[in-house]
VODOKOL-727276 format. One record per atom (N, C-alpha, C, O): atom name; chain; x, y, z. Coordinates in pm, whole numbers, always signed. Layout:
% VODOKOL-727276
{rec 'CA'; 'A'; {X; Y; Z}};
...
This chain:
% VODOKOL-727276
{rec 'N'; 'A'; {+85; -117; +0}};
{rec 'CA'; 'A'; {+0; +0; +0}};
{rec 'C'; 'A'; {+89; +123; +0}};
{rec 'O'; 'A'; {+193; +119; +66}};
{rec 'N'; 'A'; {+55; +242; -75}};
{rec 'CA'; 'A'; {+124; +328; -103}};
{rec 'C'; 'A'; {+31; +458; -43}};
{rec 'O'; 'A'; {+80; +570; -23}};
{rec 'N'; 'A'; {-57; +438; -27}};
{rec 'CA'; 'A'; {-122; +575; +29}};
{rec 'C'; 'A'; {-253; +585; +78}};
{rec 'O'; 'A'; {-324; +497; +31}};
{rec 'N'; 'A'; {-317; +668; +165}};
{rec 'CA'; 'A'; {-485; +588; +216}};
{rec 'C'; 'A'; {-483; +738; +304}};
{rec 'O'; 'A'; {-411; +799; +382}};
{rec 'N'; 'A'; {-612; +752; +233}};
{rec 'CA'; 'A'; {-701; +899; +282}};
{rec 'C'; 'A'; {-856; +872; +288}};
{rec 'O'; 'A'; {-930; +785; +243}};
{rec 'N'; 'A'; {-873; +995; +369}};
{rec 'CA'; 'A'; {-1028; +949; +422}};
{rec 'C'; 'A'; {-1101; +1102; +342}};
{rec 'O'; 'A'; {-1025; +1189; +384}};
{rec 'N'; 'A'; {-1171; +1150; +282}};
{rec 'CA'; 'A'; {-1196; +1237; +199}};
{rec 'C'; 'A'; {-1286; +1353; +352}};
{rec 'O'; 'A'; {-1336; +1299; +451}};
{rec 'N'; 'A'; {-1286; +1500; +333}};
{rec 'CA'; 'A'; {-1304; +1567; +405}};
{rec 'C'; 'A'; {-1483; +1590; +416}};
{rec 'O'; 'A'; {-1551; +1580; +314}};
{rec 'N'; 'A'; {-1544; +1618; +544}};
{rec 'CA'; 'A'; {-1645; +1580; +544}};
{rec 'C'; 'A'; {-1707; +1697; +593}};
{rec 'O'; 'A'; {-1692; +1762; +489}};
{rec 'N'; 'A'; {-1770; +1780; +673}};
{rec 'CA'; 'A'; {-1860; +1931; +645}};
{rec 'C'; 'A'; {-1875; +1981; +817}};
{rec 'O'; 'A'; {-1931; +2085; +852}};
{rec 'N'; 'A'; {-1820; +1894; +901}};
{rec 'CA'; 'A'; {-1795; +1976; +1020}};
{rec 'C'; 'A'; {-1667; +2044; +1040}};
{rec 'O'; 'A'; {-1571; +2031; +963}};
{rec 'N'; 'A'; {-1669; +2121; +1151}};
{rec 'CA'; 'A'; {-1559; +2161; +1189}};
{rec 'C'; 'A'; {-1514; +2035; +1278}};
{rec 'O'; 'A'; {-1581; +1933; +1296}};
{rec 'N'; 'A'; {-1366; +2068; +1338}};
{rec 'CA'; 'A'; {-1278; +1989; +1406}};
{rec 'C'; 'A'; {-1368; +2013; +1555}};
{rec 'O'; 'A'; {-1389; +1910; +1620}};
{rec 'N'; 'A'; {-1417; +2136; +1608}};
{rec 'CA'; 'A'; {-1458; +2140; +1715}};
{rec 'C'; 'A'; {-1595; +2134; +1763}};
{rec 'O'; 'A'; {-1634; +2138; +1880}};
{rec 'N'; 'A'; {-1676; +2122; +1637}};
{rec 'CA'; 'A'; {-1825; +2044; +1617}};
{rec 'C'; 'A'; {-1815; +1927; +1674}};
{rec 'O'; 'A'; {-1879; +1898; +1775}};
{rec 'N'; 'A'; {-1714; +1830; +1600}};
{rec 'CA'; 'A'; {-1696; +1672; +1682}};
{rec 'C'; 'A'; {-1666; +1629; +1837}};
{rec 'O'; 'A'; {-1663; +1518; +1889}};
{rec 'N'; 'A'; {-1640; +1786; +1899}};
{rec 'CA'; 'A'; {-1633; +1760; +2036}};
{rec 'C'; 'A'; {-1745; +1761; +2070}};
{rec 'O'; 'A'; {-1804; +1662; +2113}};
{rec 'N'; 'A'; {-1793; +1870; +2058}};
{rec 'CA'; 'A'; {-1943; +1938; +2128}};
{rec 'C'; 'A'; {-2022; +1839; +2214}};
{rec 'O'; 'A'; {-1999; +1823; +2334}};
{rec 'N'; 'A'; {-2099; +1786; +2160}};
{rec 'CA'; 'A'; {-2167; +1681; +2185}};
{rec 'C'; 'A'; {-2106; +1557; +2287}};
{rec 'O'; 'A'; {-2187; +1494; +2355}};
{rec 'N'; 'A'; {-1980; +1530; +2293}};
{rec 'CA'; 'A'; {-1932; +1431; +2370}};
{rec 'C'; 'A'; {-1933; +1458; +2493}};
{rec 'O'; 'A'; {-1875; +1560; +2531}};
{rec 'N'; 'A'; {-2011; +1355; +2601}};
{rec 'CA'; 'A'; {-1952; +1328; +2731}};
{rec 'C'; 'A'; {-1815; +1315; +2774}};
{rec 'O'; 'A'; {-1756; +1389; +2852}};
{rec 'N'; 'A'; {-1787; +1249; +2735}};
{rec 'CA'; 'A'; {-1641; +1200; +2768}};
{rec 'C'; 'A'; {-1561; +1105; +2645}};
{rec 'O'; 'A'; {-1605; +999; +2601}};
{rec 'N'; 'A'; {-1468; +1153; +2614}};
{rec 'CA'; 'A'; {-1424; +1042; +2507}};
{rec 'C'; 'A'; {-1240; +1065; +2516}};
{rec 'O'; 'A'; {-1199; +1033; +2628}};
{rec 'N'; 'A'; {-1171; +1094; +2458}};
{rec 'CA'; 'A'; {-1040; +1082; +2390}};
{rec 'C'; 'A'; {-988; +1139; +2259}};
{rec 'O'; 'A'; {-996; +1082; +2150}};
{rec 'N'; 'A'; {-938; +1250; +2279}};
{rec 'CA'; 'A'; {-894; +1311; +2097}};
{rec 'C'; 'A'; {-734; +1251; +2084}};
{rec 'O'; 'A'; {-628; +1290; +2134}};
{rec 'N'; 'A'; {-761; +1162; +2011}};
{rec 'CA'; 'A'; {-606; +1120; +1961}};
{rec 'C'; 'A'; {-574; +1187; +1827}};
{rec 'O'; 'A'; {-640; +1155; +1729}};
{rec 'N'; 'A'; {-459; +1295; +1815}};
{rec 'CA'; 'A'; {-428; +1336; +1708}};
{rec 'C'; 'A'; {-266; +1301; +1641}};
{rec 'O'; 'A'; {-230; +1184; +1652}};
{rec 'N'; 'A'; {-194; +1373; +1590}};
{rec 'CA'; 'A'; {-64; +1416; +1515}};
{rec 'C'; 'A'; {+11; +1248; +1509}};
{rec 'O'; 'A'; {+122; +1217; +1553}};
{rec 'N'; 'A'; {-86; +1162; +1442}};
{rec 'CA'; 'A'; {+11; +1007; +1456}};
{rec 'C'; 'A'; {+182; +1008; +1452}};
{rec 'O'; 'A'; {+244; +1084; +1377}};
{rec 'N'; 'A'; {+226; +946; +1510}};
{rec 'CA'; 'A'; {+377; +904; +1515}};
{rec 'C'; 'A'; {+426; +777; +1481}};
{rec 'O'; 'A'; {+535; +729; +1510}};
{rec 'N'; 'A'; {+324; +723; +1412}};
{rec 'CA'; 'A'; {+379; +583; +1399}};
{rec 'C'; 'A'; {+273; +503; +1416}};
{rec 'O'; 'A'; {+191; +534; +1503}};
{rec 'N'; 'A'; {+249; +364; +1322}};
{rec 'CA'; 'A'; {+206; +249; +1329}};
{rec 'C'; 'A'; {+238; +143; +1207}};
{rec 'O'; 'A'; {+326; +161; +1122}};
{rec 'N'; 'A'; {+156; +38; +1213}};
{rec 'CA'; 'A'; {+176; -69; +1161}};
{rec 'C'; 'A'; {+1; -106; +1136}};
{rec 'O'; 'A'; {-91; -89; +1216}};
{rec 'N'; 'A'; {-2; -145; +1038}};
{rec 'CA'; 'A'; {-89; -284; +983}};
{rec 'C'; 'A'; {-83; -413; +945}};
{rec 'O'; 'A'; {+31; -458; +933}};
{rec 'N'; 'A'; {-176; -488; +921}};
{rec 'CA'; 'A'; {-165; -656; +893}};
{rec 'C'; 'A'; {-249; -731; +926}};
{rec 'O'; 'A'; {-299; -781; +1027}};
{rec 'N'; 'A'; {-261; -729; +749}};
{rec 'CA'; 'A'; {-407; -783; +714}};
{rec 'C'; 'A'; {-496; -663; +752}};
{rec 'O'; 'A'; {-464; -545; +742}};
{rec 'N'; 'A'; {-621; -717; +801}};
{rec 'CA'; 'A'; {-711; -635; +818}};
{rec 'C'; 'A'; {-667; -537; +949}};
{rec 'O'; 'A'; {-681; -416; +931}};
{rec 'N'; 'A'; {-614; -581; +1079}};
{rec 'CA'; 'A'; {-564; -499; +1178}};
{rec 'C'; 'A'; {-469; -387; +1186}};
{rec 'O'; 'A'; {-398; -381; +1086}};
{rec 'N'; 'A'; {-446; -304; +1268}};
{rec 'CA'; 'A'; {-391; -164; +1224}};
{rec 'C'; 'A'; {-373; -150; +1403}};
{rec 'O'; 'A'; {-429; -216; +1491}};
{rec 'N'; 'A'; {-269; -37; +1415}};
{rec 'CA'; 'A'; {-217; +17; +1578}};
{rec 'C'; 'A'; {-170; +127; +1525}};
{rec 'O'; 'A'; {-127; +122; +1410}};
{rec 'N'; 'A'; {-170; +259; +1601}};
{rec 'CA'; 'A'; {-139; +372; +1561}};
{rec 'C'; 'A'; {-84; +452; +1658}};
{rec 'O'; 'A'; {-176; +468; +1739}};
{rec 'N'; 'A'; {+13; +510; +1696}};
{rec 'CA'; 'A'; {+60; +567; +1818}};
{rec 'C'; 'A'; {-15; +704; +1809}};
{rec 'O'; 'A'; {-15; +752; +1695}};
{rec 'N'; 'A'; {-71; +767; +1892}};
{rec 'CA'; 'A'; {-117; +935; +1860}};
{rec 'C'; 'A'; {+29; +1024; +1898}};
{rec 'O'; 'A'; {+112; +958; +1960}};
{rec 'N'; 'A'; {+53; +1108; +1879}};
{rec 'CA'; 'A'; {+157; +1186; +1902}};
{rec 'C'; 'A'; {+149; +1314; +2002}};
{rec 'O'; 'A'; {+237; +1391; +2040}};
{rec 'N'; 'A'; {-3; +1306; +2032}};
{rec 'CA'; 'A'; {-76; +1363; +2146}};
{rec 'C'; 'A'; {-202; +1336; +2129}};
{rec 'O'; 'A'; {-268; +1302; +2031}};
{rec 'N'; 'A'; {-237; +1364; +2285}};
{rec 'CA'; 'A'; {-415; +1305; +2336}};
{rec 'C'; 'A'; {-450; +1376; +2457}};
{rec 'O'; 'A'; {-382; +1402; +2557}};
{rec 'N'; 'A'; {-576; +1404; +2426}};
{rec 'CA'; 'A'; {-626; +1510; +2555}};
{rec 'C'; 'A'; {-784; +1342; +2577}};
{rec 'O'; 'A'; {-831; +1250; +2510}};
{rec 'N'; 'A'; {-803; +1419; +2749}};
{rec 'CA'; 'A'; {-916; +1347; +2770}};
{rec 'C'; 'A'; {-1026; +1496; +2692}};
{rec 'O'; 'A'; {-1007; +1610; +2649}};
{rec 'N'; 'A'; {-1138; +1403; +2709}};
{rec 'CA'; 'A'; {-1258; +1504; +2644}};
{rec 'C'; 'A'; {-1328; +1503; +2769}};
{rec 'O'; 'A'; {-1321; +1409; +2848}};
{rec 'N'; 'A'; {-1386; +1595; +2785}};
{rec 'CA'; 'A'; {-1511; +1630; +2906}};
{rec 'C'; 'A'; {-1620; +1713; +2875}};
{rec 'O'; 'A'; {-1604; +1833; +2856}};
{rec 'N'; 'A'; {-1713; +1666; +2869}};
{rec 'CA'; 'A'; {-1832; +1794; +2848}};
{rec 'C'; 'A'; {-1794; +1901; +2716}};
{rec 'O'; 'A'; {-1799; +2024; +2716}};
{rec 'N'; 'A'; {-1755; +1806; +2605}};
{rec 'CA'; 'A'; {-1756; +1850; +2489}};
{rec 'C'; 'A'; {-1606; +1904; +2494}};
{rec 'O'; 'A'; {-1547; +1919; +2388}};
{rec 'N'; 'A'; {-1540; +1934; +2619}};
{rec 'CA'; 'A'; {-1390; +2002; +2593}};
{rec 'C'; 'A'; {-1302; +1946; +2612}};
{rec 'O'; 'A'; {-1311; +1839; +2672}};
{rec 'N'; 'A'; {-1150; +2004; +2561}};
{rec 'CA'; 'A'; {-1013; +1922; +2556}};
{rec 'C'; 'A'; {-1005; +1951; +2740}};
{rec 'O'; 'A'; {-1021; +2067; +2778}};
{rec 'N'; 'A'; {-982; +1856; +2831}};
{rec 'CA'; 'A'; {-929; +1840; +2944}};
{rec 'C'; 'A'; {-772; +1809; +2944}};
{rec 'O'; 'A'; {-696; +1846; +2855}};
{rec 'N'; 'A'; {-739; +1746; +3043}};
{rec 'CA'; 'A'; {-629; +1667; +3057}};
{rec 'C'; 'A'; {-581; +1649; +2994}};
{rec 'O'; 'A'; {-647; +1577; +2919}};
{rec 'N'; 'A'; {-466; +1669; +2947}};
{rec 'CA'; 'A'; {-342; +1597; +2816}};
{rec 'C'; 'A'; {-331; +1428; +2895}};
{rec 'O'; 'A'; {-340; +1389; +3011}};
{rec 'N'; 'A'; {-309; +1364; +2772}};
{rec 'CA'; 'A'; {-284; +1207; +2813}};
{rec 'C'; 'A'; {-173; +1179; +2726}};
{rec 'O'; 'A'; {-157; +1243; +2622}};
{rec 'N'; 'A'; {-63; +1047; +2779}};
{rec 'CA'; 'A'; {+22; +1043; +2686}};
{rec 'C'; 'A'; {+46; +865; +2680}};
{rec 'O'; 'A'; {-24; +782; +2739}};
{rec 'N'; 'A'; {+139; +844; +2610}};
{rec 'CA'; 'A'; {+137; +689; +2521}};
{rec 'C'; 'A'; {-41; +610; +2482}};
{rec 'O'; 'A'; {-109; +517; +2526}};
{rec 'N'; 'A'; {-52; +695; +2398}};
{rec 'CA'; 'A'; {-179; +666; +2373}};
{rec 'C'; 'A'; {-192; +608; +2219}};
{rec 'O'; 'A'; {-179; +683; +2122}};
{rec 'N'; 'A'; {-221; +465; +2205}};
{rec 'CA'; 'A'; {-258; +380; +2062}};
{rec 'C'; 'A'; {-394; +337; +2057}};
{rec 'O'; 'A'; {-463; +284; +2144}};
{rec 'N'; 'A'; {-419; +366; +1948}};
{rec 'CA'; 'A'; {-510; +302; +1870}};
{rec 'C'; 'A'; {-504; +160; +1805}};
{rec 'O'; 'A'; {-414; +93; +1754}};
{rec 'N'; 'A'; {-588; +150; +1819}};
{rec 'CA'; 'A'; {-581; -53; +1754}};
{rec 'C'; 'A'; {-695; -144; +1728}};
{rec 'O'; 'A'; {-777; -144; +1820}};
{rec 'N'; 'A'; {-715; -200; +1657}};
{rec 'CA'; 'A'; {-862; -234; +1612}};
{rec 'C'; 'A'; {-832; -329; +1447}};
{rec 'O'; 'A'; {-731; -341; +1378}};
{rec 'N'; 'A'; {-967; -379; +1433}};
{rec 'CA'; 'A'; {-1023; -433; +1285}};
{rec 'C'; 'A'; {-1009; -263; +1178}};
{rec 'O'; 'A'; {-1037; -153; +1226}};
{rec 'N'; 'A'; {-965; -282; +1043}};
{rec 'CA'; 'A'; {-1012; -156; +971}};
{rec 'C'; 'A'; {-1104; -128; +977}};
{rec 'O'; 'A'; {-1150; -18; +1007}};
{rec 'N'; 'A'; {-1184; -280; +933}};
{rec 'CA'; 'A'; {-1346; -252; +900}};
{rec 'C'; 'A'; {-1404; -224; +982}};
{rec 'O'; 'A'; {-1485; -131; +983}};
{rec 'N'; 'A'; {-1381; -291; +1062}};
{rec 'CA'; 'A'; {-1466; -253; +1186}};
{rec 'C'; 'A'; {-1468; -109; +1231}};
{rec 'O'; 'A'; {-1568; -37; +1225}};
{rec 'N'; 'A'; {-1337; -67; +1281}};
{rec 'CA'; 'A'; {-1325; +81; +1245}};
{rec 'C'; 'A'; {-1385; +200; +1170}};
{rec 'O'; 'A'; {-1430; +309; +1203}};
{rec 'N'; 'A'; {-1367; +134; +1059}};
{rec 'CA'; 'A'; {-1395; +256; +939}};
{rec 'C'; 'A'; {-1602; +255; +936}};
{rec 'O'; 'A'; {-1673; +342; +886}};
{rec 'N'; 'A'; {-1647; +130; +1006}};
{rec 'CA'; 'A'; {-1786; +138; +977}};
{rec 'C'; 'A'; {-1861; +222; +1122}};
{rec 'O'; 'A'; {-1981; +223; +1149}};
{rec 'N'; 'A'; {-1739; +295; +1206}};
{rec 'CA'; 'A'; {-1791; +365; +1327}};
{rec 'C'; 'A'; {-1749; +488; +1330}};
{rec 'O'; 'A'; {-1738; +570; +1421}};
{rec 'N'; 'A'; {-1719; +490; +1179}};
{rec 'CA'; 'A'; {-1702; +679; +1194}};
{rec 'C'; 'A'; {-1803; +725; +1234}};
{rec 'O'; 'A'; {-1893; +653; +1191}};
{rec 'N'; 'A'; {-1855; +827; +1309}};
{rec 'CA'; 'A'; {-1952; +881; +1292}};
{rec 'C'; 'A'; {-1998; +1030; +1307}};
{rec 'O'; 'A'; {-2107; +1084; +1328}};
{rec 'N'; 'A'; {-1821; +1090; +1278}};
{rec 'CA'; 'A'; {-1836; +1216; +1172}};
{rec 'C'; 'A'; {-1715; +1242; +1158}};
{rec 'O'; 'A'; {-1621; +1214; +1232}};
{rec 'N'; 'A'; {-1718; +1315; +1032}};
{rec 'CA'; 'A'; {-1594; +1364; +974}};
{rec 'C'; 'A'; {-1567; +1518; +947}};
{rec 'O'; 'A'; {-1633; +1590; +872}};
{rec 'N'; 'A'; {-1467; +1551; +1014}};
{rec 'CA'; 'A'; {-1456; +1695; +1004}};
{rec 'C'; 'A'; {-1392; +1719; +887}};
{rec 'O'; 'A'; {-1337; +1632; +819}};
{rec 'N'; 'A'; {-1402; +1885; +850}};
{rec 'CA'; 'A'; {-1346; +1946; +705}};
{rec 'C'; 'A'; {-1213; +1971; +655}};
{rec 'O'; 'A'; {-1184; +2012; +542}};
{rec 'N'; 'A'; {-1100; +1930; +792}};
{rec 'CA'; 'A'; {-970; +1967; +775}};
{rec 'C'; 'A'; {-914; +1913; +758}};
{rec 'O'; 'A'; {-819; +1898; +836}};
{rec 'N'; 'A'; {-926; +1820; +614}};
{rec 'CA'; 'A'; {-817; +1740; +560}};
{rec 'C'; 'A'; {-675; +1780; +574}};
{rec 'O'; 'A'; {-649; +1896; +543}};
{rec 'N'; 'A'; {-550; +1681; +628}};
{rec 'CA'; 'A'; {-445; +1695; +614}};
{rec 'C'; 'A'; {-372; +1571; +560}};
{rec 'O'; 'A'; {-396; +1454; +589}};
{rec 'N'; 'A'; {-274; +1622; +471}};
{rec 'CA'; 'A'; {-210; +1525; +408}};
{rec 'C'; 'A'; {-39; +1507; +416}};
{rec 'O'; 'A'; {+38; +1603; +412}};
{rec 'N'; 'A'; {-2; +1374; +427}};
{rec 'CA'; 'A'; {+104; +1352; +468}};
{rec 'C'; 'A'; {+201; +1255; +443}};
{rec 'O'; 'A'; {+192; +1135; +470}};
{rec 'N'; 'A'; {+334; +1335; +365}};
{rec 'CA'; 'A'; {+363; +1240; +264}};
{rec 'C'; 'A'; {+499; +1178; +314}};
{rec 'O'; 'A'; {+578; +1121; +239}};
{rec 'N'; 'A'; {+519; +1199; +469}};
{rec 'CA'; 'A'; {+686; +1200; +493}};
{rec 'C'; 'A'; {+701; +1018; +634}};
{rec 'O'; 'A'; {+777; +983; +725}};
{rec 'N'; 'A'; {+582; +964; +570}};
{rec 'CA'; 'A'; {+581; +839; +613}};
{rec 'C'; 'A'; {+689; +730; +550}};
{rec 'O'; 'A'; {+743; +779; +451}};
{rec 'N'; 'A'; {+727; +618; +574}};
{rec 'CA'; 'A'; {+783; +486; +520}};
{rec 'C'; 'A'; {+780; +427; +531}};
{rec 'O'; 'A'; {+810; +415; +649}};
{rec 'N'; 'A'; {+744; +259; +457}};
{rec 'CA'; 'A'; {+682; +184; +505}};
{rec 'C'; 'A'; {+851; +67; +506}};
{rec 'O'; 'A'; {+941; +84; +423}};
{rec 'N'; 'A'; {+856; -35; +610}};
{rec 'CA'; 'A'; {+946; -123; +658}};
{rec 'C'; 'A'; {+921; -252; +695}};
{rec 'O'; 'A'; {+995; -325; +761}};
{rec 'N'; 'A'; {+769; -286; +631}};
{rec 'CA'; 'A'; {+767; -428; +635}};
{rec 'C'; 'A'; {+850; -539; +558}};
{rec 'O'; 'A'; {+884; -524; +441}};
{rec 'N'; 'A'; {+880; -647; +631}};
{rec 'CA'; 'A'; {+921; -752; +542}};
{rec 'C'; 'A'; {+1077; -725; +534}};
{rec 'O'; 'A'; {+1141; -798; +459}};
{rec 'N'; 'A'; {+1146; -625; +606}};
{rec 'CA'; 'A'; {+1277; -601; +558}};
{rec 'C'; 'A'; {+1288; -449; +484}};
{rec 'O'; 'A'; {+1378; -366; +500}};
{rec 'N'; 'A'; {+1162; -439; +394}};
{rec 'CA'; 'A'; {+1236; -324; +319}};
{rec 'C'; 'A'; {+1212; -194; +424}};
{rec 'O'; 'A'; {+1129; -163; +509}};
{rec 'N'; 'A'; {+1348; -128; +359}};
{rec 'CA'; 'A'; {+1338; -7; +435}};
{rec 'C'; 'A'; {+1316; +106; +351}};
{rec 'O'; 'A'; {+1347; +96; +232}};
{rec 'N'; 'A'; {+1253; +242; +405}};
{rec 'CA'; 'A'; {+1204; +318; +275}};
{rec 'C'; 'A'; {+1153; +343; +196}};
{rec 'O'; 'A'; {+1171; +420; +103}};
{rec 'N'; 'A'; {+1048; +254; +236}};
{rec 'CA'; 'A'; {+924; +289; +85}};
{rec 'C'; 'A'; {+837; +407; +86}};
{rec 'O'; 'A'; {+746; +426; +166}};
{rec 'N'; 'A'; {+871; +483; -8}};
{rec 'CA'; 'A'; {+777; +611; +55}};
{rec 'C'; 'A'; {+597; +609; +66}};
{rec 'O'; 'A'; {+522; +587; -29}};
{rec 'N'; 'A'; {+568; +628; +166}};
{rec 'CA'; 'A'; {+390; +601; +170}};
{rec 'C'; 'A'; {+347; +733; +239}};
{rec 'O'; 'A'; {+420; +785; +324}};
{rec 'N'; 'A'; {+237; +784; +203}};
{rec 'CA'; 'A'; {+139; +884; +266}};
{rec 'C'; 'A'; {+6; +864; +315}};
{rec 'O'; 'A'; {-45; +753; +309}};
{rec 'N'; 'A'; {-43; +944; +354}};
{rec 'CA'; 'A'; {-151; +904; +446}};
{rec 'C'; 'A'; {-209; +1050; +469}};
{rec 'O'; 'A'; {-131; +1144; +476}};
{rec 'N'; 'A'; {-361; +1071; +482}};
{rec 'CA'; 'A'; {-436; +1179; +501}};
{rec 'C'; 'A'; {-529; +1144; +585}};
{rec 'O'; 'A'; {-547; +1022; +588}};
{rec 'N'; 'A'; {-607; +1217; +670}};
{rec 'CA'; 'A'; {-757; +1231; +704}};
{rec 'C'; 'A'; {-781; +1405; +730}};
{rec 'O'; 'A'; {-699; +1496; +740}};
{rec 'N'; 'A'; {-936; +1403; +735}};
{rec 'CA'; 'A'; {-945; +1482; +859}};
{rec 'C'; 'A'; {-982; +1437; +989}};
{rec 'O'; 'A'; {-1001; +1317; +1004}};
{rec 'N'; 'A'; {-1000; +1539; +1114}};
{rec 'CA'; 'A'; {-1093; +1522; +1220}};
{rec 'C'; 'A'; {-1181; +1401; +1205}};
{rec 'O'; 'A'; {-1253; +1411; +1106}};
{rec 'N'; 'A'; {-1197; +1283; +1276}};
{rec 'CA'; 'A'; {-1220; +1187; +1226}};
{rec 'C'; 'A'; {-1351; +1151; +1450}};
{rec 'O'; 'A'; {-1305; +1103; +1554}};
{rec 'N'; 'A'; {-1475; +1195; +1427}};
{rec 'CA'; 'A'; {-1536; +1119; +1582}};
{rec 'C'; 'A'; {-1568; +956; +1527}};
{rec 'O'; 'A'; {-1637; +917; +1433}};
{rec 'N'; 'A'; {-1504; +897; +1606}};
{rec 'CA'; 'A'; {-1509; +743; +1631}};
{rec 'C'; 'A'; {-1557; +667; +1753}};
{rec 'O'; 'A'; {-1497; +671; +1861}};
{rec 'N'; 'A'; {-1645; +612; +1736}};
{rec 'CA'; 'A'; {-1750; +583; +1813}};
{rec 'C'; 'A'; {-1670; +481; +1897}};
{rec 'O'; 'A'; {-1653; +506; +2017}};
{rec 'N'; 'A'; {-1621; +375; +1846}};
{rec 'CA'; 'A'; {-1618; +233; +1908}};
{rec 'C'; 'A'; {-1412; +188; +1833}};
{rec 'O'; 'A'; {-1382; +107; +1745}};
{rec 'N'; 'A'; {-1338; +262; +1900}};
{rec 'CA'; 'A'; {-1190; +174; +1870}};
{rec 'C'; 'A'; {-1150; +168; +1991}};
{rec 'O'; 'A'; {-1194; +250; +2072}};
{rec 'N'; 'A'; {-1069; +82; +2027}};
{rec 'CA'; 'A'; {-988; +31; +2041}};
{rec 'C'; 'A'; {-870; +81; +2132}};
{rec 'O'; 'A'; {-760; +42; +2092}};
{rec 'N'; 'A'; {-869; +171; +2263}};
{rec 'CA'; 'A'; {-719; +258; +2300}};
{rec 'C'; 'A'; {-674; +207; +2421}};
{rec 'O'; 'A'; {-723; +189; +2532}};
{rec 'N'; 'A'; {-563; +189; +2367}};
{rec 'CA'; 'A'; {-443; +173; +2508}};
{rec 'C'; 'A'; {-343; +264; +2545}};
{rec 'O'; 'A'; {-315; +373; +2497}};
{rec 'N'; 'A'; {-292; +202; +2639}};
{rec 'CA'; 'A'; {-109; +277; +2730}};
{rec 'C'; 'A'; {-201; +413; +2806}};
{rec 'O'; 'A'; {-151; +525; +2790}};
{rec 'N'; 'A'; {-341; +402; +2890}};
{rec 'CA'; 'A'; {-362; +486; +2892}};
{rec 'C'; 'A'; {-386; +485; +3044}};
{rec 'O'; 'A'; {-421; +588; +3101}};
């Protein structure tokens, strides 16, 4: 795989809080792996959520889950696509393959978080 984006969707980034009790904003990834259908993603920062707002900073915080399963609990997508091309992929031995990766603001109902 050489590249995988999620196309930008009509909220803002801070619409997707609003509404939450309590949840987890994992953003700025630092790293992961896939295989097969499974995926782990380090966030590169994470706040707790409270009453719609960023609280608490949290740290060693991954994501991890089924794709599908994943990708069928979006359940909204914010407008601020970012794209990012300074990834590499190192499975199998090779080192260096250049790969990119985009989303925006992404509320996810049901994944998967640890180291928390």
């Amino acid at each position: 795989m050489t590249n995988t984006w999620i196309a930008p969707g009509d909220a803002s980034p801070s619409d997707l809080l609003t509404d939450l009790k309590r949840g987890i904003y994992a953003g700025n990834w630092v790293g992961g792996t896939t295989n097969g259908e499974s995926f782990t993603f380090t966030a590169g920062e994470a706040w707790m959520i409270r009453n719609g707002r960023r609280a608490e900073p949290l740290r060693d915080v991954t994501l991890t889950g089924n794709v599908f399963h994943t990708l069928k609990h979006i359940e909204a997508i914010g407008r601020d696509l970012h794209w990012d091309e300074s990834g590499g992929c190192g499975k199998q031995g090779q080192n260096g393959l250049a790969v990119g990766c985009g989303a925006p603001s992404l509320r996810i109902r049901r994944v998967a978080i640890g180291g928390i």
